[in-house]
C-alpha positions as CSV (number, residue, x, y, z in Angstrom):
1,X,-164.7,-116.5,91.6
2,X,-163.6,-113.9,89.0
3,X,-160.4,-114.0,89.7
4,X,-159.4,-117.0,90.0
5,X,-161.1,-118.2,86.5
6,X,-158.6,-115.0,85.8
7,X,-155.7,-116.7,87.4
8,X,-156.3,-119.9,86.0
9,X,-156.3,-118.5,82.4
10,X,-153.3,-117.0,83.2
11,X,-151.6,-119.8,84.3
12,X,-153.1,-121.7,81.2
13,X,-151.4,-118.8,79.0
14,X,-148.1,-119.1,80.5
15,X,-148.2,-123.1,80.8
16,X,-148.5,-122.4,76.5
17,X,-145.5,-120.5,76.4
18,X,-143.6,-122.7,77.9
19,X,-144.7,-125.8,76.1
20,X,-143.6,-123.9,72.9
21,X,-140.4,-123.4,74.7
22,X,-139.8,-126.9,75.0
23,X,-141.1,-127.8,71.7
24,X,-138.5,-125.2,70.3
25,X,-135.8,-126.6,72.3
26,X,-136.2,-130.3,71.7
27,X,-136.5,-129.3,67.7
28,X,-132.9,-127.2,68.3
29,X,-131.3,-130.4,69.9
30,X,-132.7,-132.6,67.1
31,X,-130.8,-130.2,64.3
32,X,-127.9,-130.0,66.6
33,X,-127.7,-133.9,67.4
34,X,-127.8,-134.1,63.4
35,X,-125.3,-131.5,63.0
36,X,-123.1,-133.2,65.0
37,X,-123.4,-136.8,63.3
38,X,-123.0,-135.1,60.2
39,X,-119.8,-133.1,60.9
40,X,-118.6,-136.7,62.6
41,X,-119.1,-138.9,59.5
42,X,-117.7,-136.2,57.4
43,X,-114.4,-136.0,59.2
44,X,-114.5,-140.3,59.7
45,X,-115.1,-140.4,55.9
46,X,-111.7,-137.9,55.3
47,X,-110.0,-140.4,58.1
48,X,-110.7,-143.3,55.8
49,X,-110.0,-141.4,52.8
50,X,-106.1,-140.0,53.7
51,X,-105.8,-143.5,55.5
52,X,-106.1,-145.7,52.1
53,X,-104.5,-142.6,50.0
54,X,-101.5,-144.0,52.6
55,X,-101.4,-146.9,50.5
56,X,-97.6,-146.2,48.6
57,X,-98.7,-149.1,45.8
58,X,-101.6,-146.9,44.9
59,X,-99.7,-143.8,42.9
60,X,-98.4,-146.5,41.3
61,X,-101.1,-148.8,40.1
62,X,-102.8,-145.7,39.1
63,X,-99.9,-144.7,36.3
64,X,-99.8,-148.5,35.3
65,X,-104.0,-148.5,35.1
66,X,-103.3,-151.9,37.1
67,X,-105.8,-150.6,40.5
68,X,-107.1,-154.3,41.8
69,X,-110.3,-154.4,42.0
70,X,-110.8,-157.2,44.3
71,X,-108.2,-155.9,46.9
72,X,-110.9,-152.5,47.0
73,X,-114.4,-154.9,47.3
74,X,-112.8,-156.8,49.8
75,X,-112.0,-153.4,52.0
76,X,-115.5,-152.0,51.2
77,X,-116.6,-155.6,52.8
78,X,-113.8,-155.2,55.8
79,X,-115.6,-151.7,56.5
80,X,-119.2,-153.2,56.3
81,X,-118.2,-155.5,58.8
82,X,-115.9,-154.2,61.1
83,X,-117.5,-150.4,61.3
84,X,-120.5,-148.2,62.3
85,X,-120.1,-147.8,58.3
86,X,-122.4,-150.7,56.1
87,X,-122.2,-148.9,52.6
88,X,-118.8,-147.2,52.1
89,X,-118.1,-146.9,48.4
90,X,-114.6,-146.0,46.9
91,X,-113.7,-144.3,43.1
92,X,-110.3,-144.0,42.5
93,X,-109.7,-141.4,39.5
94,X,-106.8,-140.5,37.1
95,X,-105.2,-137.6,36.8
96,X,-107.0,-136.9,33.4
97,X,-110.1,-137.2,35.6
98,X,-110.9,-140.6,34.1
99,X,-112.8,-142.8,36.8
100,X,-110.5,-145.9,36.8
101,X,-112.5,-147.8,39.1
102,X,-115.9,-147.6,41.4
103,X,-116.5,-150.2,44.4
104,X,-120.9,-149.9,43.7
105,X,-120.3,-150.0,40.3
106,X,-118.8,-152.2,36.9
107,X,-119.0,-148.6,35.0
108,X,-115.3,-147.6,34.8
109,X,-113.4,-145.5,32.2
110,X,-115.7,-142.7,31.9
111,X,-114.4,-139.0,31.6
112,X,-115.1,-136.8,34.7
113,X,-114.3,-133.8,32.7
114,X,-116.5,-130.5,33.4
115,X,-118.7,-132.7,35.4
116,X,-116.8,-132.9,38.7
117,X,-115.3,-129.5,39.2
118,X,-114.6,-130.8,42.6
119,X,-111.8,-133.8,41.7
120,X,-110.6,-131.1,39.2
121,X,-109.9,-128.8,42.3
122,X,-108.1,-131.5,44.7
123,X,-106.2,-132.6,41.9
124,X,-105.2,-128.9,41.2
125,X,-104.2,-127.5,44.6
126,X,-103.1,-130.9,46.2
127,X,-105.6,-130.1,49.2
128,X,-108.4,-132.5,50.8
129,X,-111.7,-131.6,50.4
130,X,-115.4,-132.8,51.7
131,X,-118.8,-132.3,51.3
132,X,-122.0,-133.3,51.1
133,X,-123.2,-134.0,47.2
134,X,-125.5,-135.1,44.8
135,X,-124.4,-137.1,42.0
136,X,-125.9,-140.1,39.6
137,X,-126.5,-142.2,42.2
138,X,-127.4,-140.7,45.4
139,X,-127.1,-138.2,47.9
140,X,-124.1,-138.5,49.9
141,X,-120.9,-137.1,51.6
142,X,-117.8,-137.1,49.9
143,X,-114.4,-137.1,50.8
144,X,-111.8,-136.6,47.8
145,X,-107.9,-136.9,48.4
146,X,-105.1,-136.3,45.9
147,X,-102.7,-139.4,45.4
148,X,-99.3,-138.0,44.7
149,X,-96.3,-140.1,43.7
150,X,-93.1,-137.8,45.5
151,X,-94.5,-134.0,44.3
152,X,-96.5,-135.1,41.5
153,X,-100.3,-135.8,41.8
154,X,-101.1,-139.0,39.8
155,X,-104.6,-138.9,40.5
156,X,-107.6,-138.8,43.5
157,X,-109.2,-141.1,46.0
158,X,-113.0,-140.4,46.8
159,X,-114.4,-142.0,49.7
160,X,-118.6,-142.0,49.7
161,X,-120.6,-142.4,52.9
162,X,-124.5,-142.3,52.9
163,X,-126.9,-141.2,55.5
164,X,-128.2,-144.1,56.2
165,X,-126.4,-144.7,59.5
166,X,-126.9,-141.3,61.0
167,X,-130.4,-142.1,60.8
168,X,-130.0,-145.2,62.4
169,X,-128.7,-143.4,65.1
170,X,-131.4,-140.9,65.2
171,X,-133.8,-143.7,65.6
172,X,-131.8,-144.8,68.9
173,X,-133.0,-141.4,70.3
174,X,-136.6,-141.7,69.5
175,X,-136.2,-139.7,66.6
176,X,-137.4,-140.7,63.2
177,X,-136.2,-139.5,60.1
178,X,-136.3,-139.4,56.2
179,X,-133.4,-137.4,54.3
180,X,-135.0,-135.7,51.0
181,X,-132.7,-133.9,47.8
182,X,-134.7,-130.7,46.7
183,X,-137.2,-132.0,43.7
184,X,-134.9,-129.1,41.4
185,X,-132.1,-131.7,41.5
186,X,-134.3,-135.1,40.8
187,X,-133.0,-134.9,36.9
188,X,-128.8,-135.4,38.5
189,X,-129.9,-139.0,39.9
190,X,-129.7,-141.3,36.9
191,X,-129.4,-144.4,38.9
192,X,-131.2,-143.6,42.0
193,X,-129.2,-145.9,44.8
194,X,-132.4,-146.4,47.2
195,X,-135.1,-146.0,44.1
196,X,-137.4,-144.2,46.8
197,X,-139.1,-141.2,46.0
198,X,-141.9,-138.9,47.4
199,X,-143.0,-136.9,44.7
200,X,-140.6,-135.3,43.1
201,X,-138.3,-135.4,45.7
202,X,-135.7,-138.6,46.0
203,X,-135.4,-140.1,49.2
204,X,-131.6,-140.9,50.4
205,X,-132.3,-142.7,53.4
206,X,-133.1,-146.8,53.4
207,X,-134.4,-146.6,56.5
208,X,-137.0,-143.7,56.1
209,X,-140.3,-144.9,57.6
210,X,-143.4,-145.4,55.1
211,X,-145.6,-142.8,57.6
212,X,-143.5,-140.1,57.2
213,X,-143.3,-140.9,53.2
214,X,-146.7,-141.1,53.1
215,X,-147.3,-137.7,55.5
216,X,-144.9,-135.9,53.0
217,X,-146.7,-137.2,50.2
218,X,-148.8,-134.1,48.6
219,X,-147.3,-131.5,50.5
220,X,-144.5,-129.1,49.7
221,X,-141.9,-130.2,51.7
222,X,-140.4,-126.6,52.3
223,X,-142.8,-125.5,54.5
224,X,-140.5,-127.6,57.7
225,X,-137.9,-124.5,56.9
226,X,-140.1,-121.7,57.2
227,X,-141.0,-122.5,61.0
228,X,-139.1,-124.6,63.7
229,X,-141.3,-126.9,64.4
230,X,-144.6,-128.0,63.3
231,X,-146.5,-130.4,65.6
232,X,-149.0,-133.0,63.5
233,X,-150.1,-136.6,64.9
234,X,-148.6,-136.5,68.3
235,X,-145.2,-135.7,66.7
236,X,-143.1,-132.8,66.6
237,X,-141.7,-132.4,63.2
238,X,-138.1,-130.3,62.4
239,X,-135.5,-129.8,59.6
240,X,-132.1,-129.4,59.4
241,X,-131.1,-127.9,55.8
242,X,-128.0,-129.8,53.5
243,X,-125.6,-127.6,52.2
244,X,-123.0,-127.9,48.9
245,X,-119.5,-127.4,48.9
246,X,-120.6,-124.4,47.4
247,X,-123.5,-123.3,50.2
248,X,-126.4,-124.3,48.0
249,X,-129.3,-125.7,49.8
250,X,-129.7,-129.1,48.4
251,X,-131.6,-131.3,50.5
252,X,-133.2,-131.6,53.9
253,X,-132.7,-133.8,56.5
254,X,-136.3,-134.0,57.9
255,X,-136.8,-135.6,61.8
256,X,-139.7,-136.4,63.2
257,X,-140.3,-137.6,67.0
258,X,-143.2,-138.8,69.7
259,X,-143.9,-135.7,71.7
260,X,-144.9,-137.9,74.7
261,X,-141.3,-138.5,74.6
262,X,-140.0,-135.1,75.0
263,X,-138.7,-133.9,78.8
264,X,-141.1,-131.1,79.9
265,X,-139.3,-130.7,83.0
266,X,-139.7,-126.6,82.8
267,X,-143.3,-127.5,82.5
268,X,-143.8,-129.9,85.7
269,X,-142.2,-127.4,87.5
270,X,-144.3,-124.8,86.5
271,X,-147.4,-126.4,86.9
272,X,-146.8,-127.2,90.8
273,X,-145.5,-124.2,91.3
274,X,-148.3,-122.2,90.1
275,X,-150.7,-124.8,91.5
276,X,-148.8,-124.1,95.2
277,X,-149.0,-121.0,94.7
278,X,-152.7,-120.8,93.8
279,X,-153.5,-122.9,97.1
280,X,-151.8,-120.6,99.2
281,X,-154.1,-117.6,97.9
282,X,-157.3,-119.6,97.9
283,X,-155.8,-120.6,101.7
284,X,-155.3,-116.3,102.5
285,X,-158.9,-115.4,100.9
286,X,-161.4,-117.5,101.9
287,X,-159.6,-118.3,105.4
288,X,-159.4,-121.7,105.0
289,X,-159.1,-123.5,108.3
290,X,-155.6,-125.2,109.2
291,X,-157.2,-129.0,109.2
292,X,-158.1,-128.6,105.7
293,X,-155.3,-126.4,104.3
294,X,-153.1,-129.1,106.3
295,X,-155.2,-132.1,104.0
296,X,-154.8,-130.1,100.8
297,X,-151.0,-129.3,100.9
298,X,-150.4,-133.0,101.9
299,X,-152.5,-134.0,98.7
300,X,-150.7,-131.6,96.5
301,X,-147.0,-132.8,98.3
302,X,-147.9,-136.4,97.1
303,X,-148.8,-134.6,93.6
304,X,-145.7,-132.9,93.5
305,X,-143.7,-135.9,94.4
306,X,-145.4,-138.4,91.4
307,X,-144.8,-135.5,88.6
308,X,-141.4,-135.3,89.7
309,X,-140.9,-139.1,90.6
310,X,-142.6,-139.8,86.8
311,X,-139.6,-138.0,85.4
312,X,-137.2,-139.8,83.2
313,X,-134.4,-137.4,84.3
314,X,-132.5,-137.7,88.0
315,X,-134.1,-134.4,90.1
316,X,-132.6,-133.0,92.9
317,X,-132.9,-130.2,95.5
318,X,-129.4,-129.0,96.9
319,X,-128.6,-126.3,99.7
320,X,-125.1,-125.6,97.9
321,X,-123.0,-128.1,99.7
322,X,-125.0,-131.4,100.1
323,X,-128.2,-132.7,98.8
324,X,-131.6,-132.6,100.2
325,X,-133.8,-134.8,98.4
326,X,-134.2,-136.4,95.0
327,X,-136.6,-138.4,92.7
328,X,-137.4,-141.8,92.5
329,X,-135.0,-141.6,89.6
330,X,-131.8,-141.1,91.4
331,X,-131.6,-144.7,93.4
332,X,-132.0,-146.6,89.5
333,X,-128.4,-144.9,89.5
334,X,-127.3,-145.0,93.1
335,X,-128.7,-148.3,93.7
336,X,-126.7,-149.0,96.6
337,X,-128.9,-146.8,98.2
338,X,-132.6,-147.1,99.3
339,X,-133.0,-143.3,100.6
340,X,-131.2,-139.9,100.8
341,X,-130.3,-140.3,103.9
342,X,-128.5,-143.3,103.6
343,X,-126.7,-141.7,100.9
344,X,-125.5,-138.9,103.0
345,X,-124.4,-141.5,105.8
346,X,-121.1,-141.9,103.0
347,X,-121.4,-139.1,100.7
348,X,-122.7,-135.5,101.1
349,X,-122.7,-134.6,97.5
350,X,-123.1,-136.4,94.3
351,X,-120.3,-134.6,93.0
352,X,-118.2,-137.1,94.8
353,X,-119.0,-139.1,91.8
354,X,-117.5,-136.5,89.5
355,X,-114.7,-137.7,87.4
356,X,-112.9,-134.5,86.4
357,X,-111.7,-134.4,82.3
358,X,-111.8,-132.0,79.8
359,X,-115.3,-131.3,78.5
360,X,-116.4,-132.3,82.0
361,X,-117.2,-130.2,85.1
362,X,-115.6,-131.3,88.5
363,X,-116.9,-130.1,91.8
364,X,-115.0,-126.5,91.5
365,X,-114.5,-125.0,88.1
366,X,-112.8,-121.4,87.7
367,X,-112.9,-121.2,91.1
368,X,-116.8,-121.4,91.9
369,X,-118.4,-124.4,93.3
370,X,-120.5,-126.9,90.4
371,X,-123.7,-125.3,91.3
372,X,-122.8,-121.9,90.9
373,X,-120.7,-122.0,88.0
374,X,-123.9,-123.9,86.1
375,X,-125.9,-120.7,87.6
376,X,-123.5,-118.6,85.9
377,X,-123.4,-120.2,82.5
378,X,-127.0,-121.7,82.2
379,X,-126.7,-120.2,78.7
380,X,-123.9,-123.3,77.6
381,X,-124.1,-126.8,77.8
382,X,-122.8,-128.3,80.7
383,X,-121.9,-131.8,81.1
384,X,-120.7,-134.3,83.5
385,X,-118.8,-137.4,83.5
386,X,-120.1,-139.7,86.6
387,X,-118.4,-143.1,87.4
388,X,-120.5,-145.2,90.2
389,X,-119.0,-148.4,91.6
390,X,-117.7,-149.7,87.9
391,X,-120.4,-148.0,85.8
392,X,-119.8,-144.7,84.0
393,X,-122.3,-142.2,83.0
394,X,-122.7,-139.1,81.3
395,X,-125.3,-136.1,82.4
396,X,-126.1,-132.7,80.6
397,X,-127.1,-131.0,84.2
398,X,-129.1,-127.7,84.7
399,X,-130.0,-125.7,87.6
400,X,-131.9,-123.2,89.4
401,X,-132.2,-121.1,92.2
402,X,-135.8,-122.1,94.0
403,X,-135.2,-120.4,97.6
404,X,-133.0,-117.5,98.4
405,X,-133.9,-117.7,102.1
406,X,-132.8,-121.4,102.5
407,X,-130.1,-121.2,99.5
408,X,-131.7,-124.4,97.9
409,X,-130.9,-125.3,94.2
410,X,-133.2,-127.2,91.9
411,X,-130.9,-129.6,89.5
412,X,-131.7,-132.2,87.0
413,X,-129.6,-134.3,85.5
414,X,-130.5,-135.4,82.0
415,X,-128.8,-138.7,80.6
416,X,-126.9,-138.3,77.5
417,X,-124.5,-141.6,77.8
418,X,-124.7,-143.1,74.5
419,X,-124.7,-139.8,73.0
420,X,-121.4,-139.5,74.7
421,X,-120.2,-143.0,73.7
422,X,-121.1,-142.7,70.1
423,X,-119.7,-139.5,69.5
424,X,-116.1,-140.5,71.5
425,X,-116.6,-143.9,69.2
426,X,-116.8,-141.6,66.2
427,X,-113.6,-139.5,67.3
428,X,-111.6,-143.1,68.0
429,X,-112.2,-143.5,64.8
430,X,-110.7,-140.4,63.2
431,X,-107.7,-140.9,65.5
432,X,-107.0,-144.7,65.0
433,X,-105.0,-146.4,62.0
434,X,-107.7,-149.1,61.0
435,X,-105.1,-151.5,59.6
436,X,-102.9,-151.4,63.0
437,X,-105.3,-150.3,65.4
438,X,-102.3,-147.4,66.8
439,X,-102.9,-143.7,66.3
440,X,-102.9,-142.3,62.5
441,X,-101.1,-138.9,60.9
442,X,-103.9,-137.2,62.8
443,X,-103.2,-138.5,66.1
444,X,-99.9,-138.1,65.8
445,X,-100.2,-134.2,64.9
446,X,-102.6,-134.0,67.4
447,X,-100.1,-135.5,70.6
448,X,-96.6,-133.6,69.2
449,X,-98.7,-130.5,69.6
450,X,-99.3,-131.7,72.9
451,X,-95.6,-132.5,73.5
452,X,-94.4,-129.7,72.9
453,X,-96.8,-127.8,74.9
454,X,-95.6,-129.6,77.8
455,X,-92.1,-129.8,77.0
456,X,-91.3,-125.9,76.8
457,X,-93.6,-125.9,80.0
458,X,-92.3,-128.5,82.3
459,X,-88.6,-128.4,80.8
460,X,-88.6,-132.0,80.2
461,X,-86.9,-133.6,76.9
462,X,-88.9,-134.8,74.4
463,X,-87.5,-137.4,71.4
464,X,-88.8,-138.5,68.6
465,X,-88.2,-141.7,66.7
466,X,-89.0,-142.2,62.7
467,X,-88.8,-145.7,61.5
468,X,-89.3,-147.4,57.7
469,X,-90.0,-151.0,57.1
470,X,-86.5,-151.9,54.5
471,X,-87.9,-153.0,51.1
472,X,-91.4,-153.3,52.0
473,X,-92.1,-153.2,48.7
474,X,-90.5,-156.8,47.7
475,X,-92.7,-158.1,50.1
476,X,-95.5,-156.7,48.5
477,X,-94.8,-157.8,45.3
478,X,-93.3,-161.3,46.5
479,X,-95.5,-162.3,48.7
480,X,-98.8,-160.3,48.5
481,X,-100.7,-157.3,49.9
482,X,-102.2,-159.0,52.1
483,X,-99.0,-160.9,53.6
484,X,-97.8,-157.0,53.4
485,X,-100.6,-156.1,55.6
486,X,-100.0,-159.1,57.9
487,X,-96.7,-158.0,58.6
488,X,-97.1,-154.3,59.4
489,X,-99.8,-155.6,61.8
490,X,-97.3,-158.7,63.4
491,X,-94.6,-155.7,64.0
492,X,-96.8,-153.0,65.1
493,X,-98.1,-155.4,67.9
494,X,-94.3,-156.3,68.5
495,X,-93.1,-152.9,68.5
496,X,-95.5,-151.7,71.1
497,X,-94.7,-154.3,72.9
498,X,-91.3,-152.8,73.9
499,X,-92.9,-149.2,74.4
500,X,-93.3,-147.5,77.3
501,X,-97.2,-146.6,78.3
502,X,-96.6,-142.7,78.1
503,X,-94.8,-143.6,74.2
504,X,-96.9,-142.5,71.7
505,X,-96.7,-144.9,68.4
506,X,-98.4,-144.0,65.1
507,X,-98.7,-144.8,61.5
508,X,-98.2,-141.5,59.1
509,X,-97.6,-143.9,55.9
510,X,-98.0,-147.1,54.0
511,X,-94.7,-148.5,56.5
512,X,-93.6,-145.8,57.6
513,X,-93.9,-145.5,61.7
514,X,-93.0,-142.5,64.2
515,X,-92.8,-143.0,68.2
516,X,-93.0,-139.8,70.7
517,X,-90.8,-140.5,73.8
518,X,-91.8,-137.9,76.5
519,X,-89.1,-137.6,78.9
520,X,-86.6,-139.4,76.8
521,X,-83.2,-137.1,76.0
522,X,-81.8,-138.1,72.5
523,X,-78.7,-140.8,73.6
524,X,-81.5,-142.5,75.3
525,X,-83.7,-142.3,72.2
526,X,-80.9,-143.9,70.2
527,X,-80.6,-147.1,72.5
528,X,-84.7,-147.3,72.3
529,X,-83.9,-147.4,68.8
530,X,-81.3,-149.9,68.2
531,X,-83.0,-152.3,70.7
532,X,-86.4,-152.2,68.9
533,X,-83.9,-152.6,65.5
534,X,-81.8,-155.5,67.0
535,X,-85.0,-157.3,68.3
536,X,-87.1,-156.9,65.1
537,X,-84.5,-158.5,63.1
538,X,-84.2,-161.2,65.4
539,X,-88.3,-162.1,65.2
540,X,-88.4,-163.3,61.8
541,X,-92.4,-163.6,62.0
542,X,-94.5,-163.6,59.0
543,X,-91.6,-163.0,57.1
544,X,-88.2,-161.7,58.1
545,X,-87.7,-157.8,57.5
546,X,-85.2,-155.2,59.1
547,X,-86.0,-151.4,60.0
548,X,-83.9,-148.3,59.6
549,X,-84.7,-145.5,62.4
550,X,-84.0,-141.9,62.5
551,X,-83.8,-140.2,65.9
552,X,-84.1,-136.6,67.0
553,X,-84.3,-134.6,70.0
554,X,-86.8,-131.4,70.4
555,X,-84.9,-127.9,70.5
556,X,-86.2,-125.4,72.3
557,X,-88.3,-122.6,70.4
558,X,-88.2,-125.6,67.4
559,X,-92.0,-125.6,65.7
560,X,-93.1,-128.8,64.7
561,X,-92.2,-128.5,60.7
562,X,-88.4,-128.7,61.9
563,X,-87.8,-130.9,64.3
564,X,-90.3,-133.5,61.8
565,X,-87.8,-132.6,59.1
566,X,-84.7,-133.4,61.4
567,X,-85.9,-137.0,61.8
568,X,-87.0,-137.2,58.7
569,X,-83.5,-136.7,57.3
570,X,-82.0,-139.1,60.1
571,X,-84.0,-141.6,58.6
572,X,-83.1,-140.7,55.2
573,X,-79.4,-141.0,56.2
574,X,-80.1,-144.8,57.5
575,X,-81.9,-145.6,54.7
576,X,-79.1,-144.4,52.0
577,X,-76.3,-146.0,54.5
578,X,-77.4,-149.3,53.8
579,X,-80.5,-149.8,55.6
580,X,-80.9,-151.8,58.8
581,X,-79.6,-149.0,61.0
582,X,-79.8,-146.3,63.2
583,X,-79.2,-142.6,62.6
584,X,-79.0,-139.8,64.6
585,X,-79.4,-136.2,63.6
């Protein structure tokens, strides 16, 4: 009797541990998830930052103090309505770091002078910079550009994002949460943007809910970054800590989620474990008869079988090579299916399913088979891409060793798809000109690395093709910006029309175009060129316009700086020759 009131405290002990394992874990993937959304909206804030900087008008409407204001609110409503983004606000600044114009705001004109050291920088060293901040209005993350006109910076573009879709997207994970500045900083907000405070400290979050306001209220928020979790009301409670440009703690971005909600799959499987093996010694010392040790191992079978059928994660046991059984969970997946064995009729493995990318594990990596090489790294994050009849899924997967003697693997496969989606929405974004919908500057530096990778490696040729819209500028001022952006959309869609799949077509400017042809040796390149030339000044939609081209062909042991600066002066040489031409360099 004594020991096993000894075992059971034991077990109790250990069944603790690792509930404060999982409670740690879930609070780590909470700051991570954050991290992650955070890091994404900053670079998609610099995307939309260097993509209106593209604007070649700008430069100038900044020296003549003629920036339109309308042509900005109707782009802040254009990104409201067409983005993840629903409060993106724009200042455009002079190069005497005057504020010329804010999107949230009629204040205008005011000196920025020893107040934004961080405009004064970009403008100084011509570099992009972001960050999260706090100024009159709100706590936010900025993304500041310099606007040059040729070599000479004319002034800045700051692009402002809030938090308040990041926690929006929090909330689609069951998290709750409510983003706080540190109360030292309340006396910088002047105009407080969401007017919401607890105590002294503002709130920069919309969305945060009134229990968590009211749960902070009275208590010093700090004490969420002393520990890494704190568990009050049935919820598990974490921070992740905002940072300045500068490394300053200035905020907190406090989370707050249902522990009902949170996977204790470690725990399940301890708890039957233990329980097993608790049965089997009560079986061995008191000489329980076979009858009733054959009634009490069913009973704790069916047990075992409703914790792990319960679980919202697909669980599986696998001998290595083909799968053995699996919970209830796998056939809401594999619903072709009503039982394993049906499923091994066609398949022996669900890594049939895999679809192999990078990021994603396919049945052999590094030369060990899926199971083992998870084994081996159980300390990373592994992740698979799964594609089922014309559904595709995403899985973070883990897996144990359970039985040496019959080689069988426990593995569970945890469901992360719209995790996956949002964050691969997020980096579509970053690549993707949102005027034209083709690839930006950044996707295009992105591929000709890529190119040129598999260029010197497979010896193929590799051309590159730089076109300018002629006197894009008259049609701007003729007709209109936005007749201007009608036709660099009309031509973009024509243009890729006549491109090959493999072509890679992107916007680096305000009409200024570039086109990587894999494959393509430079004579061809030339008659891509003057057929795309030809046939754009025989379309005549919109308005009529002609395009000059520059066309180049990779060198070998050529970095990326020369052969861009090859076509660049092809296209030069078109443009000074009279425009409406191709030249080859």
């Amino acid at each position: 009797m004594y020991g096993s009131w000894k075992y059971v405290g034991l077990v109790n002990i250990k069944k603790q541990e690792l509930e404060s394992k999982s409670y740690r874990m879930e609070a780590f993937s909470m700051q991570k998830k954050v991290s992650e959304m955070i890091h994404s909206k900053q670079k998609a804030t610099v995307a939309m930052a260097i993509a209106l900087s593209g604007d070649r008008a700008l430069a100038k409407n900044i020296k003549d103090k003629k920036v339109s204001h309308q042509y900005y609110r109707d782009l802040s409503r254009a990104f409201r309505e067409n983005t993840l983004y629903k409060n993106i606000w724009i200042q455009i600044i002079d190069k005497d770091l005057n504020s010329i114009y804010r999107s949230w705001t009629d204040r205008r004109g005011d000196s920025l002078k020893s107040i934004r050291n961080d405009v004064e920088n970009v403008i100084k060293t011509k570099k992009i910079n972001y960050f999260i901040s706090i100024c009159k209005y709100d706590l936010s993350i900025k993304a500041i550009v310099p606007i040059l006109d040729k070599e000479e910076v004319v002034g800045a573009l700051e692009v402002i994002s809030h938090f308040n879709s990041i926690s929006k997207q929090m909330n689609k994970f069951g998290v709750d949460s409510i983003v706080v500045l540190d109360k030292k900083y309340k006396s910088k907000v002047l105009y407080p943007y969401t007017n919401i405070f607890v105590d002294d400290y503002y709130v920069a979050n919309f969305d945060a809910p009134l229990y968590l306001q009211k749960h902070l209220k009275g208590k010093n928020i700090k004490q969420y970054m002393d520990k890494d979790y704190i568990i009050h009301n049935d919820s598990l409670l974490t921070s992740y800590n905002l940072k300045s440009i500068d490394g300053e703690l200035i905020g907190y971005f406090i989370m707050s989620k249902n522990i009902k909600s949170i996977s204790k799959t470690d725990l399940e499987y301890f708890v039957f474990k233990w329980i097993a093996l608790g049965l089997i010694g009560i079986m061995i010392v008191a000489g329980i008869t076979n009858i009733i040790l054959f009634y009490l191992m069913r009973k704790q079978k069916v047990y075992y079988k409703n914790i792990i059928d319960s679980s919202k994660n697909i669980m599986m046991v696998n001998d290595g090579k083909q799968i053995i059984d699996a919970s209830k969970m796998f056939f809401t997946y594999f619903n072709k299916y009503n039982s394993i064995e049906e499923f091994k009729l066609e398949h022996e493995c669900i890594c049939d399913f895999f679809v192999e990318e990078d990021e994603y594990l396919g049945q052999s990596i590094d030369g060990l088979y899926w199971i083992n090489y998870i084994i081996k790294n159980n300390n990373q994050t592994n992740k698979v891409k799964l594609k089922y009849e014309n559904n595709v899924y995403y899985f973070s997967l883990n897996a144990v060793l359970i039985s040496k003697e019959d080689n069988y693997y426990s593995v569970v496969l945890s469901d992360i798809t719209n995790e996956e989606t949002y964050r691969h929405e997020l980096e579509e974004i970053t690549i993707t000109d949102s005027l034209t919908g083709i690839g930006n500057r950044r996707h295009f530096h992105n591929k000709i690395n890529d190119e040129i990778y598999n260029c010197i490696r497979y010896k193929h040729p590799l051309s590159l093709i730089m076109l300018d819209i002629d006197y894009f500028k008259h049609i701007n001022d003729e007709y209109g910006h936005i007749i201007g952006d009608e036709v660099l959309m009309e031509y973009t869609k024509f243009i890729s029309s006549h491109l090959r799949e493999s072509d890679v077509f992107c916007r680096i400017g305000g009409e200024e175009f570039i086109i990587l042809l894999p494959y393509t040796k430079k004579k061809d390149a030339e008659k891509i060129a003057e057929k795309l030339r030809v046939n754009v000044e025989e379309y005549k939609k919109v308005v009529p316009i002609t395009i000059s081209f520059g066309v180049s062909q990779y060198i070998e042991n050529e970095d990326v700086n020369s052969i861009l600066k090859r076509v660049d002066d092809a296209l030069y040489e078109a443009k000074n020759s009279g425009r409406n031409r191709v030249s080859v360099k």
